[in-house]
N, C-alpha and C positions, 0 to 999 in steps of 0.2 A: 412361512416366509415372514421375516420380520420388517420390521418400520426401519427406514433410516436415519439415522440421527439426522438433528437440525445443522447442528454444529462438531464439528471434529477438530480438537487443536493440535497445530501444529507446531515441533519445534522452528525456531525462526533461522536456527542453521540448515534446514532443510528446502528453505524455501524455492532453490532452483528446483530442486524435486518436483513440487506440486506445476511448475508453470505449463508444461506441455504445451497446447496450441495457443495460449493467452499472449496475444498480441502487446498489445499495452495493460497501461494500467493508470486507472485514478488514482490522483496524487490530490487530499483534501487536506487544506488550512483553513485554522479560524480563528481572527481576532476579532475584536468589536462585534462581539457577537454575528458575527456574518461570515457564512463559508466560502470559500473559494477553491471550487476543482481545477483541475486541468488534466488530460490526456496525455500520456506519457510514455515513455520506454525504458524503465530502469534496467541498471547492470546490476545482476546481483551477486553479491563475494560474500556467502553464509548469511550472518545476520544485517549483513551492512548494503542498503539499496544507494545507487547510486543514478541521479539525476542529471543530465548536462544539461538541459534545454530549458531550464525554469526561467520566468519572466521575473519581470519588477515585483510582485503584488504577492507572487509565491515567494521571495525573496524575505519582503517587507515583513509578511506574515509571520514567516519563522523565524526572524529577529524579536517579533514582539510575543511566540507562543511558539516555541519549537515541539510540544506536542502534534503529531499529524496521525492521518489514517491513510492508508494505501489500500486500496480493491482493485483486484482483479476479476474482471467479470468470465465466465464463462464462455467457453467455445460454443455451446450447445445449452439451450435453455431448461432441460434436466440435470445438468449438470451442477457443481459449488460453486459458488465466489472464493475467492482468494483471499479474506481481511487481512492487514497488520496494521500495530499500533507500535509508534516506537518515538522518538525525540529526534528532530532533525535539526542538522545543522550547515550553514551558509560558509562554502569556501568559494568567494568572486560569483561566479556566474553558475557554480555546481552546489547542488544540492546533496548532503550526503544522511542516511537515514538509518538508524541503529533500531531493529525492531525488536519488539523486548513481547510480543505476543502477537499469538495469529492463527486464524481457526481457517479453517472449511465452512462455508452456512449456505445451505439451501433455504429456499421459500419452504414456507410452512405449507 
C-alpha cells in the first residue's frame, strides 16, 4: 500500500470537479504586508471563480494586488484542501478570479 501524495495538481478548468461537499471557501488578499480572509461561495465557470459578496477591504486589496489564493477546506479532516492561485479582478461590488494553478494538499 502506498503513501499518498501531499499534493495533486489540478487543472483549473476542472475545478467544479473537485468541489463535492465543500461549502464555501477562503478567499485570501494581501497588501501591506497584511492578509485578509474572508468566507465565501464562489460560482465557478472553468477557470474563472466568481464572487458577489466581497466587502470594502477585499475590494481595496485587489486594486492594490490583484494576486490572491482561494482554499477550500475539506468536508472531512482526512480528506484535501482545494488551493488556487490566480489574479483577481474588481467589477462594482463583484469579485471575479481567473486561476492560473491549483493542487489537492493534505497535511503531512
Amino acid at each position: 500500500m502506498g503513501i499518498a501524495p501531499l499534493s495533486i495538481p489540478i487543472d483549473p478548468n476542472q475545478l467544479a470537479q473537485q468541489l463535492h461537499d465543500r461549502r464555501f471557501a477562503y478567499l485570501i488578499t494581501v497588501t501591506d504586508n497584511r492578509s485578509h480572509v474572508v468566507a465565501l461561495v464562489p460560482e465557478v465557470n472553468g477557470a474563472v471563480l466568481g464572487f458577489t459578496t466581497t466587502g470594502k477591504t477585499t475590494r481595496r486589496d485587489i486594486d492594490a494586488n490583484p494576486r490572491v489564493t482561494v482554499v477550500w477546506p475539506p468536508s472531512e479532516s482526512s480528506e484535501y484542501s482545494l488551493i488556487a492561485d490566480g489574479d483577481a479582478t474588481v467589477h462594482g461590488d463583484e469579485v471575479r478570479v481567473v486561476v492560473e494553478r491549483a493542487v489537492l494538499h493534505r497535511p503531512a
